[in-house]
N, C-alpha and C positions, 0 to 999 in steps of 0.2 A: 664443312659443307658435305652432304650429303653424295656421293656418285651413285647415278643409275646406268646402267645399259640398257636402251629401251629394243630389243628388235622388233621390227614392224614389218608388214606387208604389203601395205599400200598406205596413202595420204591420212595424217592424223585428221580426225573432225573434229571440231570445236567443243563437242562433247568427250573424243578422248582424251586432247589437251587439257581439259577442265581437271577430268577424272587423273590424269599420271602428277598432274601438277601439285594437285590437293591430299595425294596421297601421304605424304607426309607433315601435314598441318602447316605450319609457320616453319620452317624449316629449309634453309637454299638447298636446291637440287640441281646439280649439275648434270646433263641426259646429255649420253654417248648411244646417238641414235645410228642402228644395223638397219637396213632393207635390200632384202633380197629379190633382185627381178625376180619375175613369174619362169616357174622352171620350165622342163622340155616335156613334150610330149606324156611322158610316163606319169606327170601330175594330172595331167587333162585328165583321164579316166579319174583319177582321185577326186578331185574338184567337181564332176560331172556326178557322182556317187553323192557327193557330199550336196550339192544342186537338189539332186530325186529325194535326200531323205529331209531335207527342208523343204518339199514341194515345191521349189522351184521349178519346173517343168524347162519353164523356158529357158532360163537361166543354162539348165543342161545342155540346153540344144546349141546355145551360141556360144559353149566353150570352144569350138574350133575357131571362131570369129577374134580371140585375144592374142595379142603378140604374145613371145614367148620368146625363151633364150633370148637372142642379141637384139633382136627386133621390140624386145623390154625394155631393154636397160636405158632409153630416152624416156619411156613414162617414168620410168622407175626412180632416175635421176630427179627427173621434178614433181615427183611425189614425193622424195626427199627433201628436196629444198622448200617445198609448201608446207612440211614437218616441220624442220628447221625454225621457218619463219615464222610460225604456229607456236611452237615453244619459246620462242623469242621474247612473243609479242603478249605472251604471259608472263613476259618476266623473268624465265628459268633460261641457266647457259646451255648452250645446246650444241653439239657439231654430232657432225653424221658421215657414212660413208655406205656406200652399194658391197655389198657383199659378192664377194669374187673367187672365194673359197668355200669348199663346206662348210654349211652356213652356221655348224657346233664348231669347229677348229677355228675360224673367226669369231664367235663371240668368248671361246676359251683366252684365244689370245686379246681381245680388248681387254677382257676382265681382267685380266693378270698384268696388261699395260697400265692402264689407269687405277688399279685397283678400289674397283667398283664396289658399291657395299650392297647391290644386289642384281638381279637381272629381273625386267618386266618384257613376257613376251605378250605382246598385244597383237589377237588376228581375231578370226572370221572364225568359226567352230567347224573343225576338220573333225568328224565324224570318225572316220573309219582309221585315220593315223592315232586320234586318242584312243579307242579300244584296243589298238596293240598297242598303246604305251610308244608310238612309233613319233607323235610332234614334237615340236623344238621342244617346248616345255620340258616334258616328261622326260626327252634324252640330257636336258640340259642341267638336268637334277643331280644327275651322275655325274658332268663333268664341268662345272665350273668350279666350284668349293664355296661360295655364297649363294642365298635363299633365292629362291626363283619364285616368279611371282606371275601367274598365268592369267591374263584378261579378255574377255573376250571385247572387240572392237564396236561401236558403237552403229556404225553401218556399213552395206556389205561391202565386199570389191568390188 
């Protein structure tokens, strides 16, 4: 069987359960699903950036309007478990957990607990983190020690 580590950011859509599932043809895939609530403050400007240069207008305007830190972690929770039940109900094994840690020293240690035989970070297109090489992806190149595999999500948060 195949292990992935999938981290996520919000609720899989039926289009990216299609896409993580099929990723490996015929093949069992066991998905050790990571989500990390929506962070504090210091992302809101990132996310609002990231809003303006997808023209999003509005979008920018109502990042103050999202829970955030602790006031997350209940969407977050059952964004998970609608994940969960989504990879299930595809077929594919699947358990998950809320990230409570920096969210690279969490997916270093799944990957080296279950030994994973890749990582898929599946989000939203952060604009200004992937220019400096600054998203999960690109730090996670460095430090997991299996292939990392970068997608972007099927629709927004």
């Amino acid at each position: 069987m195949f292990t992935s580590v999938l981290m996520i950011e919000k609720a899989l859509t039926s289009a990216d359960v299609e896409f993580v599932t099929t990723l490996h043809g015929d093949e069992d895939v066991a998905f050790h699903v990571l989500l990390q609530p929506r962070g504090d403050q210091a992302d809101r400007l990132l996310r609002a950036i990231d809003d303006v240069a997808l023209g999003e207008l509005d979008d920018a305007a109502r990042e103050g309007e999202v829970p955030e830190g602790d006031e997350a972690k209940g969407p977050a929770e059952q964004a998970l478990q609608v994940s969960l039940t989504a990879l299930h109900q595809a077929g594919s094994a699947a358990e998950g957990k809320l990230i409570e840690d920096h969210p690279l020293n969490a997916l270093k240690a799944l990957v080296d607990e279950v030994k994973a035989d890749e990582v898929i970070v599946l989000t939203d297109p952060h604009y200004v983190e992937e220019f400096f090489h600054r998203d999960w992806a690109s730090q996670a190149r460095h430090k997991v020690g299996v292939p990392v595999l970068k997608l972007f999500s099927h629709s927004k948060a």
